[in-house]
C-alpha positions as CSV (number, residue, x, y, z in Angstrom):
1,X,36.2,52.1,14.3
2,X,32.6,50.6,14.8
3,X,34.6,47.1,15.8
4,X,36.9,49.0,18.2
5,X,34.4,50.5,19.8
6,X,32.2,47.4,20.2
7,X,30.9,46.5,23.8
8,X,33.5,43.1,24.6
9,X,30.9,41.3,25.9
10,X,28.8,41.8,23.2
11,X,31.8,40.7,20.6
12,X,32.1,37.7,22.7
13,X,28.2,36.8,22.6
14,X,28.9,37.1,18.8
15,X,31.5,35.0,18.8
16,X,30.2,32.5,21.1
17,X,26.9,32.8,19.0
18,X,28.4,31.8,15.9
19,X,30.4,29.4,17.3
20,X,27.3,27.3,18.5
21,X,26.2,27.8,14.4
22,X,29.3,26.2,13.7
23,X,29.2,23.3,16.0
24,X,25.6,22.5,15.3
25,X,26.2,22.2,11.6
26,X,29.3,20.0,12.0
27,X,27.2,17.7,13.5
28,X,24.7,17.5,11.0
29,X,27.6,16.9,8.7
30,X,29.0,14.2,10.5
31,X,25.0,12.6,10.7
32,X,24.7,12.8,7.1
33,X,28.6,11.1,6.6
34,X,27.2,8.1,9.0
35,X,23.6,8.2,7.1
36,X,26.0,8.1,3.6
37,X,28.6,5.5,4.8
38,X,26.0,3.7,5.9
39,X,24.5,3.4,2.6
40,X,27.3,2.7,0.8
41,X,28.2,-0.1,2.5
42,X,24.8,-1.5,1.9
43,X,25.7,-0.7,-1.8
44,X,28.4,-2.3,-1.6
45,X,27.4,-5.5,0.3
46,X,24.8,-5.6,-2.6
47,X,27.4,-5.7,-5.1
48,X,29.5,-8.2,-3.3
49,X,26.4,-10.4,-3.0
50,X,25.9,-10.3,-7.0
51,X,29.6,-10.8,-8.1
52,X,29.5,-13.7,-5.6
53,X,25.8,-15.6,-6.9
54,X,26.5,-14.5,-10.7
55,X,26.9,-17.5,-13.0
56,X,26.9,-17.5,-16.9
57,X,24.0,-19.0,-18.3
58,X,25.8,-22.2,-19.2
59,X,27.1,-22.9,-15.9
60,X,22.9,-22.3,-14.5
61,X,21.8,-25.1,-17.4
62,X,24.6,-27.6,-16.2
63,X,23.3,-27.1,-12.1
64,X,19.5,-27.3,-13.6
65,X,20.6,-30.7,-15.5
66,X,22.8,-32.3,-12.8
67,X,20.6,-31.7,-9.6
68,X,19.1,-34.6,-8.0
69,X,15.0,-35.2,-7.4
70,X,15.1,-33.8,-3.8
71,X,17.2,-30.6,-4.5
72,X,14.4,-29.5,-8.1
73,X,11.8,-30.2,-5.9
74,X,13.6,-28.2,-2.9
75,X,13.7,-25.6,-5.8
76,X,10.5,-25.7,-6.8
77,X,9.1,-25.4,-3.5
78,X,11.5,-22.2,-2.9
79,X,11.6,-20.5,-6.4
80,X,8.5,-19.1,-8.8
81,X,9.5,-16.9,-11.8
82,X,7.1,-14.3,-12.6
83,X,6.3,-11.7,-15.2
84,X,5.9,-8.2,-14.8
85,X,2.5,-7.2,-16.8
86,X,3.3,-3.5,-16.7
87,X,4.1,-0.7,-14.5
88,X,3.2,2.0,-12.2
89,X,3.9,5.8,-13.0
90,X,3.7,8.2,-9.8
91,X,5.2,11.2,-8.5
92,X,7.8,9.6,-6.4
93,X,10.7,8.9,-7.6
94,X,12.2,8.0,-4.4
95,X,11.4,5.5,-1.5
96,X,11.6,8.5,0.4
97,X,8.4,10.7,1.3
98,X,6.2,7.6,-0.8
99,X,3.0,7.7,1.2
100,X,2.8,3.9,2.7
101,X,-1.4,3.6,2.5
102,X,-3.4,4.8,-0.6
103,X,-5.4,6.6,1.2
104,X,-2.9,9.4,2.5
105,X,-2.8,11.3,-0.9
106,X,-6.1,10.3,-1.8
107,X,-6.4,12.7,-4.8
108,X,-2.9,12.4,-6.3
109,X,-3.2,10.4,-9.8
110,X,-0.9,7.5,-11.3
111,X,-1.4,5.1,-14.6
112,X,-0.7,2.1,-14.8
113,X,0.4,1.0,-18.2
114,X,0.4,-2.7,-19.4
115,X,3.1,-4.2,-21.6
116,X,2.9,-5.2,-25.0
117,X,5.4,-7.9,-24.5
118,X,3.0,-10.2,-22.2
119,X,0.0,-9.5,-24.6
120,X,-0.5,-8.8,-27.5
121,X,-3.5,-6.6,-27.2
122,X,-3.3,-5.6,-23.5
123,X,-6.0,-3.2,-24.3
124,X,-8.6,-6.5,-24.8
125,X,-7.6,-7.6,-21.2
126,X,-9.1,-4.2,-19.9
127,X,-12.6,-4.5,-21.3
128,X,-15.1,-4.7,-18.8
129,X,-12.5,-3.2,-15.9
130,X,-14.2,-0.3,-16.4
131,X,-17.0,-1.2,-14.9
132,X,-15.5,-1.4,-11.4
133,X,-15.1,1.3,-9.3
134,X,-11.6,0.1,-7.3
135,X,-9.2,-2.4,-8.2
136,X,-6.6,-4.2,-6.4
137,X,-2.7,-3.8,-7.4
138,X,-0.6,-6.6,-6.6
139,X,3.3,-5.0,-7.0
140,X,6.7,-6.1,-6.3
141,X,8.9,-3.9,-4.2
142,X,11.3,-4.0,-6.4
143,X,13.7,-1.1,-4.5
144,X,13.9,-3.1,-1.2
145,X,17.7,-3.0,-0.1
146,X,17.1,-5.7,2.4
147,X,19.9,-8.3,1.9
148,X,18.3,-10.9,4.4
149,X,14.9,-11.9,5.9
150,X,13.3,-10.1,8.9
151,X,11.1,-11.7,11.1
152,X,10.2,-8.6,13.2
153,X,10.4,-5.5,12.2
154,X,9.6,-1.9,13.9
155,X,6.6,0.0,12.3
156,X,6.6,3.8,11.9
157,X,3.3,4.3,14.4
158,X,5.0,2.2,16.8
159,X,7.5,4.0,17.0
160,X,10.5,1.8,17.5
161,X,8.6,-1.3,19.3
162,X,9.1,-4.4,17.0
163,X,6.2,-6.8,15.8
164,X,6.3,-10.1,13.8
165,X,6.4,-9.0,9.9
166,X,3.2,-10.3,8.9
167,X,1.0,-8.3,11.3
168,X,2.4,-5.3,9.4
169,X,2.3,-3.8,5.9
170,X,6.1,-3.2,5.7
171,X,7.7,-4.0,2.5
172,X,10.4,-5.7,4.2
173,X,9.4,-9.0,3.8
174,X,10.1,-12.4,2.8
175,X,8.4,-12.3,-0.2
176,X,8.3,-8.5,-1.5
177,X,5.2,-8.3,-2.8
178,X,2.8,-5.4,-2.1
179,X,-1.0,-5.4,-2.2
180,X,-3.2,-2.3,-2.6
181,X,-6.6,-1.0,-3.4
182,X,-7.2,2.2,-5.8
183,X,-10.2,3.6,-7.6
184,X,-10.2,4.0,-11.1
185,X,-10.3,7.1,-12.8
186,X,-10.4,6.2,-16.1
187,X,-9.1,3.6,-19.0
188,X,-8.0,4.6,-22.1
189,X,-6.3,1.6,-24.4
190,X,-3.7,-0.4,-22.1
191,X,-3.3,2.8,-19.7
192,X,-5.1,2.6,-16.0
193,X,-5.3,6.1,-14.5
194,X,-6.4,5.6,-10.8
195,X,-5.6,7.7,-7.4
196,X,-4.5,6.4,-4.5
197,X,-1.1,6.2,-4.8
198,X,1.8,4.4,-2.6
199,X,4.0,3.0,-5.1
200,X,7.8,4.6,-6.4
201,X,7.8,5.4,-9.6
202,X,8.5,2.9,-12.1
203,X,7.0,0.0,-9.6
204,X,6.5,-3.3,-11.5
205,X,3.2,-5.0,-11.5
206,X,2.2,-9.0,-10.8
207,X,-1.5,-8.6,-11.4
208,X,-4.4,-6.4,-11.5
209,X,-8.2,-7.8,-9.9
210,X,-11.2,-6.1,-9.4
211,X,-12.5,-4.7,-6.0
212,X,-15.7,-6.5,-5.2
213,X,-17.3,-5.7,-2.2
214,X,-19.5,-9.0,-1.9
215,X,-16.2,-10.6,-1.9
216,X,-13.8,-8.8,-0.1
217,X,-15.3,-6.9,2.6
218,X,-15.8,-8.6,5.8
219,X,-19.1,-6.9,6.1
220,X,-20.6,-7.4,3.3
221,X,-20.7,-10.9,3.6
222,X,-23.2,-11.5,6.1
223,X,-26.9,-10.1,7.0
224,X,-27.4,-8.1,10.0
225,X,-29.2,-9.8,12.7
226,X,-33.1,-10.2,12.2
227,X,-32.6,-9.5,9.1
228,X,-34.5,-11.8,6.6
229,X,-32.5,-12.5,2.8
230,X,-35.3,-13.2,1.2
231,X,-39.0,-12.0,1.8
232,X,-41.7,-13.7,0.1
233,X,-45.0,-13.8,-0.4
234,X,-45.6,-17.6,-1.5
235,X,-45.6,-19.8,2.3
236,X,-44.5,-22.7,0.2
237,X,-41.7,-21.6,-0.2
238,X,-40.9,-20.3,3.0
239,X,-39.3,-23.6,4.6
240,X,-36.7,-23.8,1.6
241,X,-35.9,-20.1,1.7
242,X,-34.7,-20.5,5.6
243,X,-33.0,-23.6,5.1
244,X,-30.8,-21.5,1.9
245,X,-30.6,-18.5,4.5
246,X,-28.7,-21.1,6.6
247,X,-26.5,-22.2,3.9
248,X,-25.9,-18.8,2.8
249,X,-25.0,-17.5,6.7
250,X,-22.2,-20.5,6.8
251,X,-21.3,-20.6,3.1
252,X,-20.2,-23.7,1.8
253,X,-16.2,-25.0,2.2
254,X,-14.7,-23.6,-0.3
255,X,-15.7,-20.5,0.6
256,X,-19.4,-18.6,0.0
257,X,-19.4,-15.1,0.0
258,X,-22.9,-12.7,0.7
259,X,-23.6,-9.2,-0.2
260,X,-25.4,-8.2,3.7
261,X,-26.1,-4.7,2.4
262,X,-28.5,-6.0,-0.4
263,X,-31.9,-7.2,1.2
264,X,-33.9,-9.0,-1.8
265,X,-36.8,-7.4,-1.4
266,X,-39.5,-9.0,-4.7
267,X,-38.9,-10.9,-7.2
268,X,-37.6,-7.7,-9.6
269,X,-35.0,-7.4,-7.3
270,X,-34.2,-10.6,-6.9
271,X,-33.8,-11.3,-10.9
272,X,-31.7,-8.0,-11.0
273,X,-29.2,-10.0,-9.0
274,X,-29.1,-13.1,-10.3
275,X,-28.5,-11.0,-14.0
276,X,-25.1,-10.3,-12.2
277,X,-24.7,-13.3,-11.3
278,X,-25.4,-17.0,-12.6
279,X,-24.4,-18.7,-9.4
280,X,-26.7,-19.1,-6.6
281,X,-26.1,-16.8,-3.3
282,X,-23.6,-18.8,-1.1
283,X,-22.2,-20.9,-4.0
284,X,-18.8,-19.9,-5.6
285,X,-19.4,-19.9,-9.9
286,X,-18.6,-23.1,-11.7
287,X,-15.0,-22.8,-13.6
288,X,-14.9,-21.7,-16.8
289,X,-16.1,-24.2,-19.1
290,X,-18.4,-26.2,-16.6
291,X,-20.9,-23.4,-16.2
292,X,-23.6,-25.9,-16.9
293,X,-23.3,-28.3,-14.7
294,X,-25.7,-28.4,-11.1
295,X,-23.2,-27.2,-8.0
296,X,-22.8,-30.2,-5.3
297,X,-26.0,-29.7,-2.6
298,X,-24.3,-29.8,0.2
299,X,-26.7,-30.9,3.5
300,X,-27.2,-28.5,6.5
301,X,-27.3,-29.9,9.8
302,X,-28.0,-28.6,13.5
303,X,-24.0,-28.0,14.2
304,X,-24.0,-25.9,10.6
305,X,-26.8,-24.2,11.9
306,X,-25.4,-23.3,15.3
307,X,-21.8,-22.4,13.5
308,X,-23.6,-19.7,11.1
309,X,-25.4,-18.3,14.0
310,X,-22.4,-17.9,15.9
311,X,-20.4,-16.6,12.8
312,X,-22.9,-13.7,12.3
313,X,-23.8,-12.5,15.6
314,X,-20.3,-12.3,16.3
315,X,-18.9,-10.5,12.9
316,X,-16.5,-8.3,13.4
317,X,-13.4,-6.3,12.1
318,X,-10.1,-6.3,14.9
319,X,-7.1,-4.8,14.1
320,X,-4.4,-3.2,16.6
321,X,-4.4,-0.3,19.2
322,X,-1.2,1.1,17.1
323,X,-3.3,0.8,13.7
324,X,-5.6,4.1,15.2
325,X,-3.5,4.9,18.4
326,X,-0.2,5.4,17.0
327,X,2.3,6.0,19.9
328,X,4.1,9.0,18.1
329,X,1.4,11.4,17.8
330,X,0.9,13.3,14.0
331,X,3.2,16.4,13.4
332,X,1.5,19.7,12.4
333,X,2.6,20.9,9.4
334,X,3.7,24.3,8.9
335,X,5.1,26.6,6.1
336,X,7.5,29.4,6.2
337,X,6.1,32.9,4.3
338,X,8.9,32.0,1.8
339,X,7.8,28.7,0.9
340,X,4.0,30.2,0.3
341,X,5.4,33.1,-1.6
342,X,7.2,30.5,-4.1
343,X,4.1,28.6,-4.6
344,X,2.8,32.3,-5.8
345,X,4.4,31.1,-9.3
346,X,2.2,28.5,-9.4
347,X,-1.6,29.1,-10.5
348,X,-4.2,28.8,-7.7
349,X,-5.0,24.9,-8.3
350,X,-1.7,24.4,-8.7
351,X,-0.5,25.5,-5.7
352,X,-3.1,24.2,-3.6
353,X,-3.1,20.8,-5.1
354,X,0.9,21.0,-4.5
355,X,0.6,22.1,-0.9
356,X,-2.3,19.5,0.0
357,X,0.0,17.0,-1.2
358,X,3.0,18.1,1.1
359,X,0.5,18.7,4.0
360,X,-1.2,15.2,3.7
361,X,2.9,13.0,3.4
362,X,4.0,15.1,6.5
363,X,1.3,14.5,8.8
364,X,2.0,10.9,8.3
365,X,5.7,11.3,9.2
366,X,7.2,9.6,6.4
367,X,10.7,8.9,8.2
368,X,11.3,5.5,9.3
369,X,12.6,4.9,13.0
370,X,16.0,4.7,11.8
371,X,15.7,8.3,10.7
372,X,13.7,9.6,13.4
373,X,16.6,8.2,16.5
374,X,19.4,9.1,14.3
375,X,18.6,12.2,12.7
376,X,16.4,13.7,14.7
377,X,15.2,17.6,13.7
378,X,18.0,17.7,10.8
379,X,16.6,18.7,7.6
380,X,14.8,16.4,5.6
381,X,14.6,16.1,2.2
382,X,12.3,14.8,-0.4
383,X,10.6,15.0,-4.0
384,X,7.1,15.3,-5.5
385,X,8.0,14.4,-9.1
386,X,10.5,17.5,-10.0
387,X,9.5,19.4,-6.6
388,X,12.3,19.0,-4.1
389,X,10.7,19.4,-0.6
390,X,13.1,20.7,2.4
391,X,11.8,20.7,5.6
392,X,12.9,20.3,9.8
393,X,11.1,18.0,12.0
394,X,10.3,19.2,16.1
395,X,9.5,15.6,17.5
396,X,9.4,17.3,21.4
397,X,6.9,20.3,19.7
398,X,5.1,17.5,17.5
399,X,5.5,20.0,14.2
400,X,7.7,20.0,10.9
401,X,8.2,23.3,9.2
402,X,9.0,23.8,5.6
403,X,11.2,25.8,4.6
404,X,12.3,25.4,1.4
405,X,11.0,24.0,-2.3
406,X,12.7,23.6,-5.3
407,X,12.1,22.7,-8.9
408,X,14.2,20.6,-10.9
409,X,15.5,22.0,-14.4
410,X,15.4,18.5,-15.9
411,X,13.0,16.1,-13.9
């Protein structure tokens, strides 16, 4: 009866209403059947590509043996076989959503554990790492899909403009290796826990080094201008000191390196730095085993003179308008009262830590370019070890909304 005596144009409104529903979620469907045939035709190109290159191990040894001079040496120039030395454990068990810097979820921690198979005690190689504050991680990205070699490729904060692959971080590269710097947290037998964390889970590790600012921070290297590296008392000495400042300024050709934030002050200063050190300032250390011997003096004349003048007044750090201008402007994150009502399960820190970690991946817009043309404000899905995040992108209102978490049963 309450149908019957329905206004029609109000039935029709309904109808048309739900109709638009309808429409609007066939389409996502049919974008998510593009997004998954699209992907499995990568798939199966990859498998193609295997089946294809696989040979047993006999039939490599006969190639190795029966190739010429030219073609071992072509391969030698081409191939390098490398061991993993351990690997990374994070949240992310997906490309998806994995912050791209370290320094977007600074406080999120990973380990990285070494194996047992490379050394014997990896726990030995650790001694003295704890000592540094930050390390670097050298990683392969070993989840690349990529089936051939990009010379361009179209950063995230450019927005769909292309740029020659090594004035980017993408992981698409020629060689897939990533490079990035963490702080450590803490060591505990062949187990580094650090935060900073861009990796997948599971990423294999090249090699760990230690984060020395002398060394690898452009402004560290050199004094600020008028701004004497040693001070002394003793005007004997004064002629010798200038002529090291010099030589310290240019460093010599295989590369010196100078702390600029240390000014030697007296002579107690001065000896705490050589106890770090054994190598003169300006002089890279003797390798191992010839730590005795006298570095080559190397002369300075007037054009080394003028060259480390110009080299310090003119120190300074460039990098692109895009790197701090990005042409798609950060989303604002919101959260539906559902989503903060589930995190009500959670204890405070919990919960907050949970929700800093969505907040801080989202305002970085983790979707490639791909995504962001073809999918547009469809739902977008991703996971914070067993969290699954769901959430809807505005790119006209510059906002994604959350709407929706979920825990895995068996993570």
């Amino acid at each position: 009866m309450m149908a019957a005596s329905m206004d029609p144009e109000k039935h029709i409104e309904c109808l048309m209403s739900q109709l638009k529903t309808a429409r609007s979620e066939i389409n996502n469907l049919r974008q998510q059947i593009k997004s998954l045939t699209h992907a499995h035709r990568k798939d199966c190109e990859e498998i193609q590509r295997k089946l294809t290159n696989w040979k047993c191990t006999d039939c490599l040894s006969r190639e190795n043996h029966g190739q010429g001079t030219s073609t071992a040496n072509k391969d030698e120039d081409a191939d390098l076989s490398l061991k993993y030395i351990g690997k990374v454990y994070t949240q992310f068990p997906e490309k998806r959503a994995t912050p791209r810097q370290p320094g977007i979820c600074p406080d999120l921690i990973a380990k990285l554990t070494l194996n047992n198979d490379i050394l014997t005690n990896p726990e030995h190689a650790l001694e003295g790492l704890h000592e540094y504050s930050h390390m670097w991680i050298l990683f392969h990205f070993h989840r690349n899909d990529s089936t051939h070699v990009r010379a361009k490729v179209a950063p995230p904060r450019l927005n769909g403009l292309r740029t020659g692959v090594f004035a980017t971080r993408s992981p698409h590269r020629p060689c897939p290796i990533g490079l990035s710097l963490v702080e450590i947290s803490c060591i505990v037998d062949n187990t580094i826990f650090f935060t900073g964390v861009d990796m997948v889970d599971g990423t294999p590790v090249l090699d760990i080094k230690p984060y020395i600012p002398q060394y690898d921070n452009p402004h560290a290297g050199f004094p600020s201008d008028n701004t004497p590296i040693y001070q002394t008392n003793d005007v004997s000495d004064q002629e010798d000191l200038e002529e090291e400042n010099v030589r310290i300024m240019d460093g010599d050709e295989n590369g010196g390196h100078y702390d600029g934030n240390t000014s030697i002050q007296n002579s107690s200063v001065e000896e705490s730095f050589y106890n770090r050190s054994n190598s003169r300032i300006g002089e890279r250390e003797a390798p191992d085993g010839e730590e005795g011997e006298e570095p080559p003096s190397r002369s300075i004349n007037a054009t080394d003179r003028a060259m480390a003048a110009t080299t310090t007044s003119n120190m300074s750090v460039r990098v692109p308008n895009w790197i701090d201008q990005p042409r798609s402007p950060q989303p604002k994150v919101l959260f539906k009262d559902s989503v903060l009502a589930q995190f009500n399960a959670y204890s405070n820190a919990e919960a907050e830590e949970k929700i800093r970690t969505i907040r801080q991946i989202l305002k970085e817009d983790p979707r490639s370019v791909y995504l962001r043309s073809r999918l547009g404000s469809n739902c977008y899905v991703f996971r914070i070890a067993s969290l699954y995040v769901s959430c809807k992108f505005n790119d006209e209102q510059h906002t994604v909304t959350v709407f929706k978490i979920s825990e895995m049963s068996d993570p």
